[in-house]
N, C-alpha and C positions, 0 to 999 in steps of 0.2 A: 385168279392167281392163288395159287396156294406157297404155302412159307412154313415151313420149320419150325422159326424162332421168333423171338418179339419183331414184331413190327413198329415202325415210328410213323405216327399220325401229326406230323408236326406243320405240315406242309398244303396248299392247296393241290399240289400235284401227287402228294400222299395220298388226301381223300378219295381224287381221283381212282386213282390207281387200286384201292385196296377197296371200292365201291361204295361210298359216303356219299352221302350232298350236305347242302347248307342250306337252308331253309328259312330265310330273313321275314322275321317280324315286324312291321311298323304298327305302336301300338296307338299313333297318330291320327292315322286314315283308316286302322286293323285290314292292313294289307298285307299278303302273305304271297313270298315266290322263292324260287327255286334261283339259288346263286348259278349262271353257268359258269363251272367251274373250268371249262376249256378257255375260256375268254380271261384268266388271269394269270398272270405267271406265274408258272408251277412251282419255283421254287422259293416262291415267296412265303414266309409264317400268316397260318391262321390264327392263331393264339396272338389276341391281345387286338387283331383286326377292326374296324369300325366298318362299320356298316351303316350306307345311307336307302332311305327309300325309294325305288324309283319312279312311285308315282307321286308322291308329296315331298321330296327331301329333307323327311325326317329321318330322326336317327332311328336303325335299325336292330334290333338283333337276331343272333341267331341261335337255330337249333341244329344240331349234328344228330342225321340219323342213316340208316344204312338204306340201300337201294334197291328194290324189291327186282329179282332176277324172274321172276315167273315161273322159277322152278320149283325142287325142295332143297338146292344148294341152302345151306346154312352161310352167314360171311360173319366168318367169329373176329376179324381185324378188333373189332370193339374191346372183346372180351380178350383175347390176346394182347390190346394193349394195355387194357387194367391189369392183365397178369391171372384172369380168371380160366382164360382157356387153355387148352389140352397143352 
């Protein structure tokens, strides 16, 4: 998807969409998975979310990072939304 202007990452249906995942830490069990981000309501805020483990039900966190396309597509959503890209 390409955009013009800023983009809002506020959302799990934003991640989706502008190619992010979530990447949850339990530093519990040091378990590490991939949030599926089709399985929550899109329009619900990731900011401020709680994350549990799903193998120990500890608490989790996470990391935001962009989704590797297997191309040389670049996905500046990131830097666009700090305000650093074009």
């Amino acid at each position: 998807m390409t955009t013009d202007g800023p983009i809002n990452l506020h959302t799990f249906g934003d991640l989706q969409r502008y190619g992010y995942r979530l990447t949850i830490h339990c530093p519990t069990c040091r378990d590490y998975r991939d949030l599926d981000l089709t399985k929550i309501r899109p329009d619900r805020p990731h900011i401020g979310a709680r994350f549990k483990c799903g193998a120990c039900g500890g608490p989790g966190s996470a990391t935001l990072s962009q989704i590797s396309t297997g191309n040389s597509a670049h996905l500046p959503a990131l830097e666009r939304w700090r305000g650093t890209g074009r």
